[in-house]
N, C-alpha and C positions, 0 to 999 in steps of 0.2 A: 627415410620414411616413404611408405608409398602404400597404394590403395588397392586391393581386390576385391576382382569384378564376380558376382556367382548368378547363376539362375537360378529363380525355382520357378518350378511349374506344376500349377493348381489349376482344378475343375474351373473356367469358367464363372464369372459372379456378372449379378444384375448391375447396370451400369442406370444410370438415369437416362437413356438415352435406350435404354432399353425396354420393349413394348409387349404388353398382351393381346396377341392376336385370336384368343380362341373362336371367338364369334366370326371369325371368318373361313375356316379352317375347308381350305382346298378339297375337295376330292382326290385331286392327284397328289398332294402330299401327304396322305395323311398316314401313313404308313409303307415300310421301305418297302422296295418290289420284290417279290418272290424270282423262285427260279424260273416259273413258269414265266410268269409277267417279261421278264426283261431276255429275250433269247440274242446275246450279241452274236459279235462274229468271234468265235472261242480261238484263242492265240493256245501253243501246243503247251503242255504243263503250267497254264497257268493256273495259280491259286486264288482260291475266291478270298476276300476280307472284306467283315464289313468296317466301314469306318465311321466314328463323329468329326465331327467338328474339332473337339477338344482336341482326341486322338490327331487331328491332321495340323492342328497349330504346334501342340507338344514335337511330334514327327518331322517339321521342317523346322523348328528350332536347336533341334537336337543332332539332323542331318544336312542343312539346308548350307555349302561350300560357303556361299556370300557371308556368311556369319559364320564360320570356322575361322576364317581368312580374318574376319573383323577380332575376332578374340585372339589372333595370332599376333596380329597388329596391337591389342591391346598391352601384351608384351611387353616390347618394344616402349610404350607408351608410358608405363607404370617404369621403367629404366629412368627414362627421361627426368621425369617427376623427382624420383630420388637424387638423381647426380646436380639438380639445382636447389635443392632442400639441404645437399651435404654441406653446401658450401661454407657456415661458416660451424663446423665441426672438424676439431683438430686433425691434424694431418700428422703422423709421428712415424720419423723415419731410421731405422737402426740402422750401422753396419757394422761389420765385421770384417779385420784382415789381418792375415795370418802369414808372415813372408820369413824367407831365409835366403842369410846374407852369407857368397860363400869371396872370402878376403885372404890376400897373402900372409895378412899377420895374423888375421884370427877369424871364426866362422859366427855368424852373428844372428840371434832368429828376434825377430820383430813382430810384435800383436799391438796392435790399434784396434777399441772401440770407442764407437762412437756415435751421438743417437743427434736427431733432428726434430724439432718440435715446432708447426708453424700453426698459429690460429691467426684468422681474418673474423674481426669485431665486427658487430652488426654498423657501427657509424662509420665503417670505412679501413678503419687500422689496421695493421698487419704485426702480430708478435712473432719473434723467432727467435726459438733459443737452441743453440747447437753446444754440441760438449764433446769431445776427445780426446782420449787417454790414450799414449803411447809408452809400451813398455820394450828396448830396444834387447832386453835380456843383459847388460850387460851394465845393470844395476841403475842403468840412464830410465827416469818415470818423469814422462810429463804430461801436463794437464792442461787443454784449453778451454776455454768457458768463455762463452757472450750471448749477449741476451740484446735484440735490437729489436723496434718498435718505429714501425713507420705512420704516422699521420696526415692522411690529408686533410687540409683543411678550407679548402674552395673546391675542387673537380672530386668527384667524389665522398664528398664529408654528407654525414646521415642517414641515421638507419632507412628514412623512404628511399632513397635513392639506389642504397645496397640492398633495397629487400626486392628492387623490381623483376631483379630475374626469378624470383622465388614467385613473386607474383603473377610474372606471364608464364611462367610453367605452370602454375594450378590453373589461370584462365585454361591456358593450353589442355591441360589434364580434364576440362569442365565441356572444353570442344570436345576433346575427342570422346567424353561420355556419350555427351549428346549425338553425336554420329555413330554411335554405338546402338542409340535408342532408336535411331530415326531410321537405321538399316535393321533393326527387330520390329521397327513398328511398320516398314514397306513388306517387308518378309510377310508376317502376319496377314495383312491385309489382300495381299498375292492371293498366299494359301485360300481365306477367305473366299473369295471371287472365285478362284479354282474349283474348290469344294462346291461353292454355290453353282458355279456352271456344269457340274458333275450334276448335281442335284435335279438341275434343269433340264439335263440330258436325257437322265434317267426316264424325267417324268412324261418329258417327249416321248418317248419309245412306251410308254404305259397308254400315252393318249393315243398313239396312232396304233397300236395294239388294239385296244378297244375299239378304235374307229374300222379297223378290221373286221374283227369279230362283229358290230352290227351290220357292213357292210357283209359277212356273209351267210348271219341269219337273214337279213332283207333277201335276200338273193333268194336265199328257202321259200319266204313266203311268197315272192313272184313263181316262183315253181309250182307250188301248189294252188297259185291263182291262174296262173296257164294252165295249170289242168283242170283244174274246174268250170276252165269257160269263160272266167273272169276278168282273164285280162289278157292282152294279144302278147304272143312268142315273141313279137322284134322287142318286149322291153325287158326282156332277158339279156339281150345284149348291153343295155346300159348298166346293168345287177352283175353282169361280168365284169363289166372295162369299168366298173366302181371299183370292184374288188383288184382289179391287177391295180390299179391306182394306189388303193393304200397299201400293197404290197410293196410298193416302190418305195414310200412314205415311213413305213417301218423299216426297210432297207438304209434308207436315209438318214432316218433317227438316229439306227445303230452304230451307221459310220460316224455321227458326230458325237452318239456315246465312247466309242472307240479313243477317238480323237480327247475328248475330257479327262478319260483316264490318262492319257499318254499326259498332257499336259499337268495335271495335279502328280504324277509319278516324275516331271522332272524339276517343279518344284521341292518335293518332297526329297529327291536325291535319292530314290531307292531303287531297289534293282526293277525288272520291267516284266519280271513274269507274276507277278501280284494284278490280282484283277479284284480295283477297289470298289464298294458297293457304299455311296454314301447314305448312310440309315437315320439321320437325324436333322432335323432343321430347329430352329427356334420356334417357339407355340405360337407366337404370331407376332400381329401385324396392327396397330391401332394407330388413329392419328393422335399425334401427339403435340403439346404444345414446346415451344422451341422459344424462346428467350432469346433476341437477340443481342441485347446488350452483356447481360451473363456469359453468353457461348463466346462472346468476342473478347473480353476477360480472360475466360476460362482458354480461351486461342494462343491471348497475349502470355497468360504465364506458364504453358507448358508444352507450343508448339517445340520442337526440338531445331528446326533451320531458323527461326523465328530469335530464339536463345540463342543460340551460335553466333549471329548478326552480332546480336548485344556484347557477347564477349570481345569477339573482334574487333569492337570497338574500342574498347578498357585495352586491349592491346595497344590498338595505335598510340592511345594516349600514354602509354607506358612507354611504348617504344619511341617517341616526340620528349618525352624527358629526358629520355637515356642522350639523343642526339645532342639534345640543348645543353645538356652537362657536358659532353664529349667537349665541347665550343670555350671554357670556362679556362681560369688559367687553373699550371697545376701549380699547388703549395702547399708544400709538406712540413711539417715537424718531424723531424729523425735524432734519435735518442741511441744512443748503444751504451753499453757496459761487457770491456772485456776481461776476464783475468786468466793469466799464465803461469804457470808453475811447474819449474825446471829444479826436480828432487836432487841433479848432481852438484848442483852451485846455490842451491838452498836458496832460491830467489825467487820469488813471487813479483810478475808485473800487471798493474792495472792499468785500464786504459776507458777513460768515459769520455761522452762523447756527446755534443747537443747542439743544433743547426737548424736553420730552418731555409728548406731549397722551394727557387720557384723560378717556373719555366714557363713561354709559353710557345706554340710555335705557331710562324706564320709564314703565310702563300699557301697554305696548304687548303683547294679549294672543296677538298672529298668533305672536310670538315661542315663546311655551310651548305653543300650539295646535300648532306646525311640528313641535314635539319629541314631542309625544303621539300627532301623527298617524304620526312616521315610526318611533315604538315600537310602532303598531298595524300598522302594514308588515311591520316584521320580524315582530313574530305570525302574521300572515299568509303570510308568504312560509315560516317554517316548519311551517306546517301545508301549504300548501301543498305543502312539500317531502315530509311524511310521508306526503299523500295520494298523490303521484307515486308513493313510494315502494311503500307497498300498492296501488296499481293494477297499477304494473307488476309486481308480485311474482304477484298475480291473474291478469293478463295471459298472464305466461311460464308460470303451470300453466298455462292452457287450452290454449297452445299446444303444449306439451309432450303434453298428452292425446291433443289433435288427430291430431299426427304420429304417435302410437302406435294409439292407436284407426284410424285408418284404412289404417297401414300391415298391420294383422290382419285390416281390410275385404280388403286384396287377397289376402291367400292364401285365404282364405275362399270371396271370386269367385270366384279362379281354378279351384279346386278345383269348382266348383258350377259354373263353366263348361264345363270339361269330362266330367262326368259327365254335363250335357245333353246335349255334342255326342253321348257315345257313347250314351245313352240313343235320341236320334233316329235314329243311325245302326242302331239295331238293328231300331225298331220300321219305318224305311224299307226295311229290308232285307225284312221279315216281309213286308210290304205289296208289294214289289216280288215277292217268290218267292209269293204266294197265298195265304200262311199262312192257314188259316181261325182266327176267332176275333181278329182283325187289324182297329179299325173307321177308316175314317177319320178320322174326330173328335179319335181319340185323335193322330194322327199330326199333325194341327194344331195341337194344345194342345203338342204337346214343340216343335212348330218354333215356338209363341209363347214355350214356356219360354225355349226358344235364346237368340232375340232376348233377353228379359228377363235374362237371366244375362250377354250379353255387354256388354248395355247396365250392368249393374252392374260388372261388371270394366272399363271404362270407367270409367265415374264413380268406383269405384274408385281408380283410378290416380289422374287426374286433380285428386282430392279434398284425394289424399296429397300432390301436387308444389304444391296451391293451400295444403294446410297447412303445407309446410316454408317456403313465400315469406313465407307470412305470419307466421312461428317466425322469420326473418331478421329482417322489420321488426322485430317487437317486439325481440329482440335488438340491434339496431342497426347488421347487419354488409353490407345490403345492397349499399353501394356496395364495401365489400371484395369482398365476392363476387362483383361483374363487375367486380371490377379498376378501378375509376372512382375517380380519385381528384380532391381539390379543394385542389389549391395554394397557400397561403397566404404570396408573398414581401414579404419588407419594401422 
């Protein structure tokens, strides 16, 4: 008996942990970038695609080696499972033999079958019944039959005792789930940050584009305010070397847009002439309230390295019986019943049989070594268990922090965003109407502020949605959260 592992993969579902942002809604995200908007640096055939989100978790679930490798292993794994589950499921073994006898007085052909039948009982016991018929062709038929039954009844007697290896192979089987889940829930969350740094990219090169583009309408109106007498020619050259500035800036961008795709493409495992356009983010962004005694719960029962600890632990304890019984004497009940039957002399011989053997051995020091080492185990595996336990406890604050601390980043941007935009639009306006007392310089430094502010409500954003993915992992709800589930049938 054994368990397969399947995936499916569904659209994305609202998680509680999951926020409406609408009342914040970015400027630069709020729709993907066009072809004009984003001009990279174009690689020779590549193809444009745009991607979601959804598209990019499905996409490295589907191609992503670390998790090919994991289900190859799985294999292996569900093997395992069964050949300690067979164990007390008959064992029945035939043969057959077919010989010729070549003799001076006469030529002889010989057929022997004969079957093998062993079961081992759940409280220890071993049944074995063998049977073989010999027909020598020359009218000679004989018949052996025995039926033997071995019982222990101190070292190994009881179904807990015989069912431990059964036991630590489902632990075993429940590890290696969980390492199953805990390398799709890092996968995931990879991709995640990937995609969001694409995102990020993108929107960089959208913002120093436009910082462009004002930087070389400004430049217009200084032209026409040099000609008009308005304003003196040397501050043409600051309305120049503004504009080679963001040219740089958009240069910049591009190569670290460049740089996002390459990275979310070796994620994803795909080939490299695809040129991704991430088109979608989540609607928003709101603070949210966060329970900490719940999420620390919610931590304890579903982290996946968290769980692994716990099994580990049920092992040692298993494996510290196994020793302690190894230590025991051995005392058997042994039973047989044979009978014989020789058709040429028409005799039948029985032979029963009933003993009870006990042994024990000593000097042998591997015996008390096995016990001490698997009592150093169990120490281990609950320290172990308690460092899990304080890590993750450590863990879920930070991430708890994270999501808060940066969920207060965005209102903060936002607000500090828009006080530049209207800041710039007033001193653009002064600068366009002649105001005197109006310098250009200053009109540069608020359109750098711009830039700088938008760029922080960006990262911003961005910060908050890499903090709540990563508030998931540690919780352990990732693959709830896209609805991905892993099927365990018997």
């Amino acid at each position: 008996m054994f368990c397969t592992v399947s995936l499916i993969f569904i659209q994305p579902v609202q998680s509680h942990l999951t926020t409406n942002l609408s009342k914040y809604k970015l400027v630069q995200i709020d729709s993907p970038p066009t072809e004009q908007e984003i001009e990279t640096i174009e690689q020779p055939k590549e193809q444009r695609v745009n991607l979601t989100i959804a598209d990019a978790v499905n996409l490295a679930l589907q191609n992503n080696r670390t998790i090919k490798n994991s289900y190859l292993q799985r294999i292996i794994d569900r093997q395992q499972l069964a050949v300690a589950e067979d164990v007390f499921v008959p064992n029945f073994t035939p043969e057959l033999f077919l010989g010729f006898n070549q003799r001076l007085e006469r030529d002889t052909q010989e057929l022997s079958l004969s079957g093998n039948l062993e079961v081992k009982t759940p409280i220890g016991g071993t049944l074995e019944i063998t049977s073989e018929s010999l027909d020598e062709g020359i009218g000679i038929n004989n018949l052996d039959f025995r039926v033997t039954f071995d019982q222990p009844l101190l070292r190994g007697f009881g179904t807990e005792i015989n069912r431990v290896p059964i036991e630590v192979a489902r632990l075993e089987e429940g590890i290696n789930i969980f390492a199953l889940k805990s390398t799709l829930i890092a996968t995931i969350t990879d991709t995640i940050e990937a995609y969001l740094s694409l995102l990020q990219a993108q929107e960089r090169v959208k913002i120093q584009q436009l910082a462009l583009k004002n930087a070389k309408r400004q430049l217009e109106i200084i032209q026409v305010l040099i000609d008009a007498g308005r304003r003196a020619p040397i501050e043409l050259v600051q309305s120049k070397t503004d504009v080679a500035n963001r040219e740089v800036s958009v240069l910049q961008a591009q190569n670290r847009l460049a740089q996002a795709r390459l990275d979310i493409i070796d994620i994803l495992d795909i080939e490299q002439n695809l040129q991704f356009v991430a088109t979608d983010i989540e609607d928003a962004v709101e603070s949210i309230t966060l329970d900490q005694d719940k999420l620390t719960e919610l931590a304890f029962a579903n982290n996946p390295e968290y769980l692994q600890s716990l099994k580990q632990l049920q092992i040692a304890k298993f494996n510290l019986s196994l020793a302690e019984n190894e230590k025991r004497w051995d005392l058997d009940l042994q039973v047989s019943y044979g009978l014989t039957t020789r058709r040429d002399i028409n005799n039948d011989q029985t032979d029963v049989r009933a003993g009870v053997r006990m042994s024990r051995e000593f000097g042998n020091l591997s015996l008390e070594q096995s016990v001490e080492r698997s009592q150093v185990n169990l120490e281990r595996a609950n320290n172990s268990l308690d460092e899990a336990r304080e890590s993750l406890k450590i863990e879920l604050n930070n991430r708890i922090r994270d999501v808060k601390f940066n969920s207060q980043q965005i209102e903060l941007a936002l607000d500090a965003r828009k006080l530049s935009e209207q800041q710039l639009e007033n001193e653009q306006e002064k600068l366009r109407l002649g105001v005197r007392g109006v310098r250009l310089i200053d009109v540069l430094r608020f359109e750098n502020d711009l830039v700088q502010a938008k760029n922080r409500e960006l990262n911003a954003m961005i910060n908050y949605l890499n903090a709540l993915t990563r508030l998931e992992q540690t919780l352990g709800i990732t693959l709830d959260r896209w609805n991905i589930k892993i099927n365990e049938t018997s």
